[in-house]
MARDRENLO-560875 format. One record per residue (C-alpha): residue number from 1; residue in three letters; x, y, z negated. Coordinates in nm, 2 decimals. Example, Ala and Ser with C-alpha at 12.3 -4.5 7.8 and 13.67 -1.06 7.14 Angstrom:
# MARDRENLO-560875
{atom 1; Ala; {1.23; -0.45; -0.78}},
{atom 2; Ser; {1.37; -0.11; -0.71}},
# end
This chain:
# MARDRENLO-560875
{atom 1; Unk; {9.31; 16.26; -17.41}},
{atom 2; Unk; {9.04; 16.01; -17.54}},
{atom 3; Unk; {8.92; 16.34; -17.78}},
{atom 4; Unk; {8.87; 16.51; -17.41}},
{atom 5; Unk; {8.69; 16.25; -17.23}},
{atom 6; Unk; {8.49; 16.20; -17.54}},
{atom 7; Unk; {8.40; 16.58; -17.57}},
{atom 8; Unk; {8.29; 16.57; -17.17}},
{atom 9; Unk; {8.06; 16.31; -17.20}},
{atom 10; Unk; {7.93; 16.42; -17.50}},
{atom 11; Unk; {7.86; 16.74; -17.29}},
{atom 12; Unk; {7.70; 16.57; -17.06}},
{atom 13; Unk; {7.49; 16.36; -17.23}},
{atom 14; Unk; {7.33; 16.68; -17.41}},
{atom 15; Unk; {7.29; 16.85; -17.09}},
{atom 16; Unk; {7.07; 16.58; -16.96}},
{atom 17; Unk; {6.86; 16.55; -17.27}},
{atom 18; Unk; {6.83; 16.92; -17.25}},
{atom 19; Unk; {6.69; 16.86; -16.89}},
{atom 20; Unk; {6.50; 16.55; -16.96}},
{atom 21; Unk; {6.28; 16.78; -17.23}},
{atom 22; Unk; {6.19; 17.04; -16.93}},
{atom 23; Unk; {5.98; 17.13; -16.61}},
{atom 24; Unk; {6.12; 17.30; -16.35}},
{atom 25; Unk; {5.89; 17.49; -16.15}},
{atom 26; Unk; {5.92; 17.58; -15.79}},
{atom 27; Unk; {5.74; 17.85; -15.55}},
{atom 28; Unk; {5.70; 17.88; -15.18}},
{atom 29; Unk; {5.50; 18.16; -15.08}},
{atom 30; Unk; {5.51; 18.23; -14.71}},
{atom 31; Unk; {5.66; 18.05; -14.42}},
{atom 32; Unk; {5.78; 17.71; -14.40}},
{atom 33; Unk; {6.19; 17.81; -14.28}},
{atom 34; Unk; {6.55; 17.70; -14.32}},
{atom 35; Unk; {6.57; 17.95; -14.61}},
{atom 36; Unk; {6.24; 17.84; -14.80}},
{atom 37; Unk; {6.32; 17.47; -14.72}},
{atom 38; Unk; {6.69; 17.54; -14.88}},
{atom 39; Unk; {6.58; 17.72; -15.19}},
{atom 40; Unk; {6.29; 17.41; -15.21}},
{atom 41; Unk; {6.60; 17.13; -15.16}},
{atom 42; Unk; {6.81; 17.29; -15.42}},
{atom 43; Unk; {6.55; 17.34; -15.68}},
{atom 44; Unk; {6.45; 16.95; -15.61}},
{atom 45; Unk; {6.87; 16.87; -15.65}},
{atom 46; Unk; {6.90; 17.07; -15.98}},
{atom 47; Unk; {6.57; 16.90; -16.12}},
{atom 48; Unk; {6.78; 16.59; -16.05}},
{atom 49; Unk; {7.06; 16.70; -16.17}},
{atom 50; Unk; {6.93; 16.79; -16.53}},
{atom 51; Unk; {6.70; 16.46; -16.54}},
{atom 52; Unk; {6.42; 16.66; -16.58}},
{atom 53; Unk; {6.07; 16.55; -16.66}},
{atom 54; Unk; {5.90; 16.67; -16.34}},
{atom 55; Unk; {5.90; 16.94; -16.09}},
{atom 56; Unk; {5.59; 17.13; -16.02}},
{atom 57; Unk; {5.63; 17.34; -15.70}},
{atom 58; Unk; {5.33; 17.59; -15.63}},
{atom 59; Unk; {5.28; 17.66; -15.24}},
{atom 60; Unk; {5.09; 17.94; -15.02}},
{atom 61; Unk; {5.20; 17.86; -14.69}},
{atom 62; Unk; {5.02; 17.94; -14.38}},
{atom 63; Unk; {5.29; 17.68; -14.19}},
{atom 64; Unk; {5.61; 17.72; -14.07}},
{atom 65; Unk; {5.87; 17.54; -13.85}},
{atom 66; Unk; {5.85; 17.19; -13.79}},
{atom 67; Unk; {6.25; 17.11; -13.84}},
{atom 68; Unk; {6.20; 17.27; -14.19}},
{atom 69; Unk; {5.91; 17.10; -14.32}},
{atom 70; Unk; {6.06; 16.79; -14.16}},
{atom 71; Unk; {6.34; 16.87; -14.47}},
{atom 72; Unk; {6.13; 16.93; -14.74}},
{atom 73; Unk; {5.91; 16.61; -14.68}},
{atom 74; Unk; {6.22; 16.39; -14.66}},
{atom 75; Unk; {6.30; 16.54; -14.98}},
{atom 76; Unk; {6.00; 16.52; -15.20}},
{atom 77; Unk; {6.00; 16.11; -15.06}},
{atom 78; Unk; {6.30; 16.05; -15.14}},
{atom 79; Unk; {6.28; 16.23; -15.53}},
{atom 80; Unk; {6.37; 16.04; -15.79}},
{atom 81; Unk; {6.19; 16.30; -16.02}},
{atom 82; Unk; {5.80; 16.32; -15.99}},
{atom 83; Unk; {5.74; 16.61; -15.77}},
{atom 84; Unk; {5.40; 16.78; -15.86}},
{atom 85; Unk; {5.28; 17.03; -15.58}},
{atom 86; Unk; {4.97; 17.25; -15.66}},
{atom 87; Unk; {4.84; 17.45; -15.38}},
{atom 88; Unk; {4.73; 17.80; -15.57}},
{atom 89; Unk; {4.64; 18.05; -15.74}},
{atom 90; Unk; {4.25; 18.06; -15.57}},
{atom 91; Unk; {4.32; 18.17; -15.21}},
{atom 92; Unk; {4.60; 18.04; -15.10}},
{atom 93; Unk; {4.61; 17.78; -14.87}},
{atom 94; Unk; {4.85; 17.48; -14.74}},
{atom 95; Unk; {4.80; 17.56; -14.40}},
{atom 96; Unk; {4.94; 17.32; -14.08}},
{atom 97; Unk; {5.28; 17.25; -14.23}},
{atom 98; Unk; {5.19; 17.30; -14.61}},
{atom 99; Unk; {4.92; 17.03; -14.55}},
{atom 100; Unk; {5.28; 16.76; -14.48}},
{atom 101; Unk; {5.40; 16.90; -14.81}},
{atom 102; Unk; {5.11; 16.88; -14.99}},
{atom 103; Unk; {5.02; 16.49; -14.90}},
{atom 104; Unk; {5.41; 16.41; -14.95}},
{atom 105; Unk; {5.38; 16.47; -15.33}},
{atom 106; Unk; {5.39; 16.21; -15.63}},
{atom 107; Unk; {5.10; 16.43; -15.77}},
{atom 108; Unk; {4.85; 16.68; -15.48}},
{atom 109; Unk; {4.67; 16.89; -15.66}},
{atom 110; Unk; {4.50; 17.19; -15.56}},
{atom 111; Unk; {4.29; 17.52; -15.70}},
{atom 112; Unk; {3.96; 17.60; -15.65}},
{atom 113; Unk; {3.93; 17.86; -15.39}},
{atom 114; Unk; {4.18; 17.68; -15.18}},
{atom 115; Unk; {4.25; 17.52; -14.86}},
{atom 116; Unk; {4.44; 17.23; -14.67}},
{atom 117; Unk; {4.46; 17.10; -14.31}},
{atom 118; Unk; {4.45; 17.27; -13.99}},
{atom 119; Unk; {4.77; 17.09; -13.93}},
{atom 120; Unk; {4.75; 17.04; -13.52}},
{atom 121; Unk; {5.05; 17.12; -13.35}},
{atom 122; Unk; {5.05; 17.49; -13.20}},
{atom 123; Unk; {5.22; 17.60; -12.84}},
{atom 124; Unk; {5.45; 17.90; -12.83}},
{atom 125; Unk; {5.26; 18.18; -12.84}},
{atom 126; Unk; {4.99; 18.00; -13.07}},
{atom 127; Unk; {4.73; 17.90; -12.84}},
{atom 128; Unk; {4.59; 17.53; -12.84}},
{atom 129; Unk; {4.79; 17.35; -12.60}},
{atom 130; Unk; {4.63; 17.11; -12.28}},
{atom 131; Unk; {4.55; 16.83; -12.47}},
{atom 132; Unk; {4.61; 16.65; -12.12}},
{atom 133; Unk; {4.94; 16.73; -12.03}},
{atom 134; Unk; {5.16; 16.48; -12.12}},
{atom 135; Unk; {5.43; 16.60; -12.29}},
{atom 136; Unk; {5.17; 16.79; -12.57}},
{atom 137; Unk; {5.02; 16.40; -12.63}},
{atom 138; Unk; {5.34; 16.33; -12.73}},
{atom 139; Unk; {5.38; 16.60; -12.94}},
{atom 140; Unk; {5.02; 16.55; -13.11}},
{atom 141; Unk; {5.11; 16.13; -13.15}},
{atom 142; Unk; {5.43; 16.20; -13.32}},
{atom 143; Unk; {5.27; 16.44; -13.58}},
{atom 144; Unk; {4.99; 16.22; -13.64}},
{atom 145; Unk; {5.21; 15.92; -13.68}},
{atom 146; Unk; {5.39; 16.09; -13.92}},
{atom 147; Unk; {5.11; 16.29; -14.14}},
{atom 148; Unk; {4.97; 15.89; -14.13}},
{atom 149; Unk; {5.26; 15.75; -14.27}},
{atom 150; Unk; {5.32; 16.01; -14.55}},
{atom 151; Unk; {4.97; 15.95; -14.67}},
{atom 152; Unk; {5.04; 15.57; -14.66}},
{atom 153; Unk; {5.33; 15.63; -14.85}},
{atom 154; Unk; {5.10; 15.80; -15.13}},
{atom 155; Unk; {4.82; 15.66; -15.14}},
{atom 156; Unk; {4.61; 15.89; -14.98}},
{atom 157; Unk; {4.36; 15.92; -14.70}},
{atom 158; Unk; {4.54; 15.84; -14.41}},
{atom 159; Unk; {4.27; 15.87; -14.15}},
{atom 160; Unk; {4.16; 16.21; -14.23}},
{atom 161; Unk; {4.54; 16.32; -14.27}},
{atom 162; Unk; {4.49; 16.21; -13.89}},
{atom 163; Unk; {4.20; 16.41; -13.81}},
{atom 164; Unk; {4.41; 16.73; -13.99}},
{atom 165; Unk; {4.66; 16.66; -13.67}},
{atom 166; Unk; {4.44; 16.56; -13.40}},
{atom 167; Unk; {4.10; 16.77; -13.47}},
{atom 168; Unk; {4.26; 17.07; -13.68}},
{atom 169; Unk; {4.04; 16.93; -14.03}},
{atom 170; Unk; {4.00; 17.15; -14.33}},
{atom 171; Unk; {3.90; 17.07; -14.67}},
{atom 172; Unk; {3.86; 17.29; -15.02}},
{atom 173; Unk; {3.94; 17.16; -15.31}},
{atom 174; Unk; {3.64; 16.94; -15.38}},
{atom 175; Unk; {3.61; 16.78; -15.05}},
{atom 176; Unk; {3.96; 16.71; -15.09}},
{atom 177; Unk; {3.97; 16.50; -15.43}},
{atom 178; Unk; {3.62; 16.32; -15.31}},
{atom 179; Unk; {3.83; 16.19; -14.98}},
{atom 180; Unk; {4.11; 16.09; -15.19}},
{atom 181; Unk; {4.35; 16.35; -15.06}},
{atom 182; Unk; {4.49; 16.49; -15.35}},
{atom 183; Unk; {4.47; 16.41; -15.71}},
{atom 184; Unk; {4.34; 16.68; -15.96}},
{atom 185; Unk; {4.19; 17.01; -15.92}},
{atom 186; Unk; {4.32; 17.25; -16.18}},
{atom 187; Unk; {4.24; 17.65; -16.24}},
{atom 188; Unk; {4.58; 17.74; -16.35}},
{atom 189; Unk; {4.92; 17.64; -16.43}},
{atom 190; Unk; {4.84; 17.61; -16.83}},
{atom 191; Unk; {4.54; 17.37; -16.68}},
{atom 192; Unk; {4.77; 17.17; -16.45}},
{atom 193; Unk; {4.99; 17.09; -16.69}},
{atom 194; Unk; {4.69; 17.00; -16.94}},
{atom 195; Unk; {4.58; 16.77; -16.69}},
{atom 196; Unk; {4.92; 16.63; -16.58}},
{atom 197; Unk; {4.96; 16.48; -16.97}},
{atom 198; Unk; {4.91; 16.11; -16.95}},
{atom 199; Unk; {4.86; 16.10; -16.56}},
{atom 200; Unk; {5.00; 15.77; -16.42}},
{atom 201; Unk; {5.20; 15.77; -16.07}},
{atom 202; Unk; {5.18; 15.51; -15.86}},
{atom 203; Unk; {5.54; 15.34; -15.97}},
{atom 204; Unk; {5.39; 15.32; -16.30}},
{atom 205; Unk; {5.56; 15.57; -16.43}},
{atom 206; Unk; {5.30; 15.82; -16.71}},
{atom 207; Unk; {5.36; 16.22; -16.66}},
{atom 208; Unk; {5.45; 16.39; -17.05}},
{atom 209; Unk; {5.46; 16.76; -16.97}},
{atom 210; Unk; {5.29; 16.91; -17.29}},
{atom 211; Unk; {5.47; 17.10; -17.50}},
{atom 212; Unk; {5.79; 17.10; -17.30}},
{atom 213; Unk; {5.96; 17.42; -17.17}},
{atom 214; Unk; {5.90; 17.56; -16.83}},
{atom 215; Unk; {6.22; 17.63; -16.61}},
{atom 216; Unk; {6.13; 17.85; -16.29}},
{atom 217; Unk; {6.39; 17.84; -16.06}},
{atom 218; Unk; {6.36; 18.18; -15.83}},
{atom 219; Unk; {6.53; 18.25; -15.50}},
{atom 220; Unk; {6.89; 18.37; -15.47}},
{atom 221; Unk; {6.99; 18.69; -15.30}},
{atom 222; Unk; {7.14; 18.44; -15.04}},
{atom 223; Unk; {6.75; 18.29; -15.02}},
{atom 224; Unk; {6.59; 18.60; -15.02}},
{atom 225; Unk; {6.84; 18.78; -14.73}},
{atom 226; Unk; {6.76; 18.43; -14.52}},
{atom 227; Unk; {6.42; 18.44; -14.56}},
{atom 228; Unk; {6.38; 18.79; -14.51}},
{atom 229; Unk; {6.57; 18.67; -14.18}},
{atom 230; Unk; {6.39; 18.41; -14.08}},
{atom 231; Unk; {6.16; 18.61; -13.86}},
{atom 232; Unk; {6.18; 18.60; -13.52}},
{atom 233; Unk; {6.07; 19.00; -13.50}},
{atom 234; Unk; {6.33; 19.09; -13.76}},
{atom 235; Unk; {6.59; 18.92; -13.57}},
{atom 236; Unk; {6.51; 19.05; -13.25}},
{atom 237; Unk; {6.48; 19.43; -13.36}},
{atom 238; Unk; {6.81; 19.39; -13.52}},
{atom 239; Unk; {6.98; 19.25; -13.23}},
{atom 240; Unk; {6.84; 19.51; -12.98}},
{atom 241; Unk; {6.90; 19.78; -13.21}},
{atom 242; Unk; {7.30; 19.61; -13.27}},
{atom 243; Unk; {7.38; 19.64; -12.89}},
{atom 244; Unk; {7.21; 19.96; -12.79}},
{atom 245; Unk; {7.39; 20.14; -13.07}},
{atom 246; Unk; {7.73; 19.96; -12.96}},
{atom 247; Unk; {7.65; 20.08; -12.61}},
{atom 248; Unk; {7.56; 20.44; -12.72}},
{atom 249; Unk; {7.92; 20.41; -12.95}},
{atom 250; Unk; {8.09; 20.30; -12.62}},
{atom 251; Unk; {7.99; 20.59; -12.44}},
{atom 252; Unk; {8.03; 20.83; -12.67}},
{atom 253; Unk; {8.41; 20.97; -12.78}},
{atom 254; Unk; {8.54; 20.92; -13.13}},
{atom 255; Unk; {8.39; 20.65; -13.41}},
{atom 256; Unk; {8.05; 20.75; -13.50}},
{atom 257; Unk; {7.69; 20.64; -13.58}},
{atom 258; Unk; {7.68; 20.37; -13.32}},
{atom 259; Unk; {7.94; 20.20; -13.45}},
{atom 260; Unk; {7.81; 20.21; -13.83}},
{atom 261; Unk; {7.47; 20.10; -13.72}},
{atom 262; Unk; {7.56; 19.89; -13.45}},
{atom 263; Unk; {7.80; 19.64; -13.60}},
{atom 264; Unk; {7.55; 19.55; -13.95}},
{atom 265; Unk; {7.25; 19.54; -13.76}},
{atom 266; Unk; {7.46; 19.27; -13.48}},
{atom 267; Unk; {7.59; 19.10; -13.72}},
{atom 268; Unk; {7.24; 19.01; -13.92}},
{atom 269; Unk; {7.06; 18.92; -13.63}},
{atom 270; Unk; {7.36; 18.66; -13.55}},
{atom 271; Unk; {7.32; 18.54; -13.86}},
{atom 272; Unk; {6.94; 18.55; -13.84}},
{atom 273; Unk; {6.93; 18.37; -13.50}},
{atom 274; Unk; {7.13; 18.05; -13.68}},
{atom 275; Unk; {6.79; 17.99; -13.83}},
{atom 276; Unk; {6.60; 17.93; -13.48}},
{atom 277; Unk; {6.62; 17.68; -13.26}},
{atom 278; Unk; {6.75; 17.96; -13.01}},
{atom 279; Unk; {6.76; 17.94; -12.56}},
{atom 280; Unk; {7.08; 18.01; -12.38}},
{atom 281; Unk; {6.90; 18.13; -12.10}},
{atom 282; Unk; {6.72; 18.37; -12.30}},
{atom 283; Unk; {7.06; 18.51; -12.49}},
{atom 284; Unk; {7.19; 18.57; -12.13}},
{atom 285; Unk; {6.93; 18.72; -11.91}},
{atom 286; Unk; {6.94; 18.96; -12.22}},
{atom 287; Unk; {7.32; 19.00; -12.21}},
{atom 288; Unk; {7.29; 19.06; -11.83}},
{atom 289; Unk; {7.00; 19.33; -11.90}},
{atom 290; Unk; {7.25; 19.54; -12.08}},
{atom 291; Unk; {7.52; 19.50; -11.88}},
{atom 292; Unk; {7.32; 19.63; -11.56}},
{atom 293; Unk; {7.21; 19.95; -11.75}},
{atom 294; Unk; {7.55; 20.00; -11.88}},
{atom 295; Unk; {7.72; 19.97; -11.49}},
{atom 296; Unk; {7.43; 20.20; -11.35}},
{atom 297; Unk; {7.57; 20.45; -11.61}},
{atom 298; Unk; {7.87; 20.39; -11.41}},
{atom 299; Unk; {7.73; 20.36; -11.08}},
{atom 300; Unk; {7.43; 20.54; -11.02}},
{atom 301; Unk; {7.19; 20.34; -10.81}},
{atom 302; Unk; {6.91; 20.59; -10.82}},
{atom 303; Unk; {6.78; 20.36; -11.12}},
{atom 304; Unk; {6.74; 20.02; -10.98}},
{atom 305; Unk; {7.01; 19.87; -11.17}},
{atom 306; Unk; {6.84; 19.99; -11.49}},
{atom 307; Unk; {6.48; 19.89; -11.38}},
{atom 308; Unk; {6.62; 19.49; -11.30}},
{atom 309; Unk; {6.82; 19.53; -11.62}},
{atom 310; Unk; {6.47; 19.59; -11.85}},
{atom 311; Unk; {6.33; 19.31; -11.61}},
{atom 312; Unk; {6.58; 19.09; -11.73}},
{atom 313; Unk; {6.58; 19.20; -12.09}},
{atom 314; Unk; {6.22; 19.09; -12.09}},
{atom 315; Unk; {6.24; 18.83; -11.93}},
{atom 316; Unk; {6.57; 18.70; -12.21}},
{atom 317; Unk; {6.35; 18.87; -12.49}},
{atom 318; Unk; {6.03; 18.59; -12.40}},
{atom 319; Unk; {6.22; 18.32; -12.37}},
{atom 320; Unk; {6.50; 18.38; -12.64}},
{atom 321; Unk; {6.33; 18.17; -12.92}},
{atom 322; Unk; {6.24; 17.83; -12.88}},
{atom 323; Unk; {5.94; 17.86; -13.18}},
{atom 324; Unk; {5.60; 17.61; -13.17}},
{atom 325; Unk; {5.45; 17.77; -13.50}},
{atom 326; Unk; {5.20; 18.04; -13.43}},
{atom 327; Unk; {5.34; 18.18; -13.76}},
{atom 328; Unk; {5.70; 18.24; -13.68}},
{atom 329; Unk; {5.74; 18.33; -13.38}},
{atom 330; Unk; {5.85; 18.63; -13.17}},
{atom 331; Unk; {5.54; 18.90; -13.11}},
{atom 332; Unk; {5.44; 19.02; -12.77}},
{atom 333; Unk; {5.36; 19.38; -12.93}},
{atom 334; Unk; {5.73; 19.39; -13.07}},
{atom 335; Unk; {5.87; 19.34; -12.79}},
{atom 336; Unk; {5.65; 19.62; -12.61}},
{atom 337; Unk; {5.75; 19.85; -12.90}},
{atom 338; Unk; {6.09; 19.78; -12.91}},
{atom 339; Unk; {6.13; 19.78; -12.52}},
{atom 340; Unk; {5.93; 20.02; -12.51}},
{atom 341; Unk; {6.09; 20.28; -12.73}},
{atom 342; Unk; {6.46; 20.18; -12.56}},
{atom 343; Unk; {6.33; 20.24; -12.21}},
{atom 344; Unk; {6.18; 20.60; -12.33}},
{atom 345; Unk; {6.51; 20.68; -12.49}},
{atom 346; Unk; {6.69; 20.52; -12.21}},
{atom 347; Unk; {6.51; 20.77; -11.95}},
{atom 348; Unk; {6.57; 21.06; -12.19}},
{atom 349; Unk; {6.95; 21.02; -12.15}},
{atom 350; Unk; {6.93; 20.95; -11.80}},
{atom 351; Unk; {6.73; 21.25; -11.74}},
{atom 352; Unk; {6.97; 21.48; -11.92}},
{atom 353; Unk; {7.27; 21.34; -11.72}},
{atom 354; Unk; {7.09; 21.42; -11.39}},
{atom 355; Unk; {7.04; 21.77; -11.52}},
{atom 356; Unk; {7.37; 21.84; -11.59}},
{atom 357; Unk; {7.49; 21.72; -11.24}},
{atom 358; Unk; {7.32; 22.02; -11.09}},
{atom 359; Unk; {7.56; 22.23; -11.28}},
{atom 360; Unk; {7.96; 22.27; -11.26}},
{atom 361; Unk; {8.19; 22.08; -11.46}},
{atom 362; Unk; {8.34; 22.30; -11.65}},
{atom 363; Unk; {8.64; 22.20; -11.87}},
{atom 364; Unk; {8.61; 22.08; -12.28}},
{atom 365; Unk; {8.76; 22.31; -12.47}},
{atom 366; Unk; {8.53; 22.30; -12.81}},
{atom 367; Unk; {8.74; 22.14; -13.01}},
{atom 368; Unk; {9.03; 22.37; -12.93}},
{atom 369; Unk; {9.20; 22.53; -13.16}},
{atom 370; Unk; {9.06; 22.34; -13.43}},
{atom 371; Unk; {9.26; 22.19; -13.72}},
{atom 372; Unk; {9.26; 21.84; -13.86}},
{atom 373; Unk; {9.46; 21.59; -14.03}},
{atom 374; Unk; {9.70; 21.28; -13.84}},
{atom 375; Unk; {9.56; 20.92; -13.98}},
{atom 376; Unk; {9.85; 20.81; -13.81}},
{atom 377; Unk; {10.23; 20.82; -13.71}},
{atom 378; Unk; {10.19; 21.02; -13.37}},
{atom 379; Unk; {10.48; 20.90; -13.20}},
{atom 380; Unk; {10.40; 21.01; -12.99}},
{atom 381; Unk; {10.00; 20.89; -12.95}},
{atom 382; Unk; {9.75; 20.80; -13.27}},
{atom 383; Unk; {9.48; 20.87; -13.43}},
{atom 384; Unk; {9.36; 21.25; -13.58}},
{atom 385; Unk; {9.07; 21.35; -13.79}},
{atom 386; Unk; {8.89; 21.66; -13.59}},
{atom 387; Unk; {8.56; 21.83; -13.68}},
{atom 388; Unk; {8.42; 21.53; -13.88}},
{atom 389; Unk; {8.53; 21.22; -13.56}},
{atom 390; Unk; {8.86; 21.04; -13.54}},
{atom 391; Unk; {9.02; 21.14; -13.17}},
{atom 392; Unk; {9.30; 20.97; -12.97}},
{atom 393; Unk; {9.54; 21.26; -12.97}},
{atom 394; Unk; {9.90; 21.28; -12.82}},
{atom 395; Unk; {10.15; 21.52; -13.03}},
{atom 396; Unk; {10.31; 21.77; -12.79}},
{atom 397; Unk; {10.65; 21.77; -13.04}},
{atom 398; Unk; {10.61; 21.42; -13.16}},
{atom 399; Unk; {10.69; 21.29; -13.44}},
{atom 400; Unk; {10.44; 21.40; -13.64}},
{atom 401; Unk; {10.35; 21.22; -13.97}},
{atom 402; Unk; {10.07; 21.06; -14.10}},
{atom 403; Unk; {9.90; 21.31; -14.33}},
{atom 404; Unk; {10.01; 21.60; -14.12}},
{atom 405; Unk; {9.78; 21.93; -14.01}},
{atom 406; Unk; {9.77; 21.94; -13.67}},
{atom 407; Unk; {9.61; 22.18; -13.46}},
{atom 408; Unk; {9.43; 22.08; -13.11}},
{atom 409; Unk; {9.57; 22.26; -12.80}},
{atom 410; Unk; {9.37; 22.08; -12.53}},
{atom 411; Unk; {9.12; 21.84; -12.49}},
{atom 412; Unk; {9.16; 21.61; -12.16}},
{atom 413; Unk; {8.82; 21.38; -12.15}},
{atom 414; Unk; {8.83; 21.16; -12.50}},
{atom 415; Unk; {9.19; 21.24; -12.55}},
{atom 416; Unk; {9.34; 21.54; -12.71}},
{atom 417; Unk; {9.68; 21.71; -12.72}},
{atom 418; Unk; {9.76; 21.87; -13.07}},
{atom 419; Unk; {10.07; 22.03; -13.27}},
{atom 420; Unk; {10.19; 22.01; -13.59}},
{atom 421; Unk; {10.05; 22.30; -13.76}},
{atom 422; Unk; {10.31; 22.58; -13.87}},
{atom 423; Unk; {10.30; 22.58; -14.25}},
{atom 424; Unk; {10.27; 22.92; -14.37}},
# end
């Protein structure tokens, strides 16, 4: 036992001095969401994990959600490992909430051809908001009190991390290190970590990153999927596309398309919309859309059901997210494209059912005569494979085994009546 115990610690101990002689390098490039901000949080946890030297996290970010940066900020404070966060390669930017990130670092350093600031708080649909109303001066306060306090926290320039909230302020590179904003300005990775050797951090502590190797840390599937997800126009196409194909599977006999497209795309735009602060009232004037085209299917009204139902689905689809970044958030054009393409499609079908109104029902027989197999015990009702579909068949001389050739002698509506086919 005490040869065990010995072994694991022995483990252990080698597995931080493996991490203590590393870098693990981090990047964000895109929007500031749940998944970037859990891939960031992990990456930070792992770092911490290893005991290594320091982690460097490159950023692009044009912003992003406030409850996500919110994370990531908390995170890189609270780091026991020095957190190094350098805003490149020239021309990319750490934009609204990449200018939080950037200021909440041990060590802000940035690129030439770069940007920061621009970090006042946005209104839904990413205009300015009234700057006199109330409840935005709360809004604008609370961000400015905190971009303050996170540049107290560092040392850096608190009052123009102020003006970056309440005036939308920019700087490059230059203007940035002369205001006391960041720290270094390098050209490259290789010429960060030249100029991170020796640096001292505020607790004293002295950056040695020379020589030591460089452990990226990429995204998981998992982060990828999320991210790819965490956009209010994915989501939303995948959720309208879910339930018109479920409704198009409802109305149609047998298990087809609908169903194979319907259920995957639902069921990612579910788990998309756990990333987004989401509106009840949105998710239910849109469940009520569909359900008033789907009864005047049932109950022709001449189209005014259908017409109040897209009203509503509008209505639901404005309203659904509850986003106040101008960078992820739902687009007016997609939902005019996507409501736009249903209610063309939606027409078409209505437009062949009132043509074939004018005409006599005349009875289904095109399956008749037709052989498949029984993919169930038809005792006497189950399931048969016809013509490529599975059909709700009742045997005329049940039982009929599972595995059988039947042949199909009528077709009433969705349901058909087979026979077990004579062997020959």
């Amino acid at each position: 036992m005490r040869r065990l115990w010995g072994g694991l610690l022995c483990a252990l101990f080698l597995a931080v001095l493996a991490g203590a002689g590393e870098i693990v390098k981090l990047t964000l490039d895109g929007t500031v969401n749940p998944a970037t901000s859990a891939y960031v949080l992990r990456g930070l946890r792992e770092a911490q994990r290893r005991g290594a030297s320091a982690v460097i996290l490159v950023l692009d970010t044009p912003g992003g959600l406030d409850s996500a940066t919110k994370e990531i900020v908390e995170a890189l404070l609270a780091s026991e490992t020095p957190v190094v966060v350098w805003v490149g390669p020239a021309g990319a930017r750490a934009a609204s909430a990449g200018t939080f990130i950037l200021l909440a670092a041990h060590v802000a350093a940035m690129a030439p051809g770069t940007s920061t600031g621009a970090a006042h708080p946005v209104a839904l649909g990413g205009e300015l908001p009234d700057e006199k109303d109330p409840a935005v001066q709360k809004i604008v306060n609370d961000a400015a009190s905190r971009i303050k306090a996170i540049a107290e926290a560092r040392g850096r320039n608190a009052d123009w991390a102020e003006k970056a909230v309440r005036q939308s302020a920019t700087l490059t590179p230059s203007e940035a290190l002369e205001l006391g904003v960041i720290d270094l300005i390098a050209e490259s990775f290789p010429d960060l970590l030249w100029k991170l050797e020796g640096f001292q951090l505020r607790d004293g502590r002295t950056l040695s990153v020379l020589g030591l190797p460089v452990r990226e840390l990429s995204m998981t599937f998992r982060d990828q999927l999320l991210a790819y997800l965490a956009d209010p126009n994915v989501v939303y196409i995948l959720l309208m596309l879910g339930l018109y194909a479920l409704i198009y599977e409802f109305l149609t006999p047998g298990v087809g398309l609908g169903l194979v497209v319907g259920v995957p795309s639902l069921l990612l735009a579910l788990f998309g919309l756990q990333l987004f602060p989401i509106s009840f009232v949105g998710v239910g004037l849109i469940l009520f859309g569909f359900a008033l085209i789907v009864l005047d299917i049932f109950t022709p009204s001449y189209g005014l059901l259908t017409m109040g139902g897209l009203a509503s689905l509008v209505l639901g689809s404005l309203s659904l997210f509850e986003v106040e970044s101008p960078v992820v958030r739902l687009s007016w054009t997609t939902v005019a494209a996507t409501l736009g393409t249903l209610t063309a499609l939606l027409f078409f079908v209505l437009a062949k059912g009132l043509t074939a109104q004018r005409y006599r029902p005349r009875p289904l027989t095109t399956l008749v005569g037709l052989v498949g197999e029984a993919r169930d015990d038809l005792n006497p009702e189950g399931w048969v494979f016809v013509h490529g579909e599975l059909w709700w068949a009742r045997a005329e001389e049940p039982p009929i085994a599972r595995g059988e050739a039947v042949e199909v002698v009528a077709q009433e509506g969705r349901k058909l009546r087979v026979r077990r086919l004579p062997k020959r």
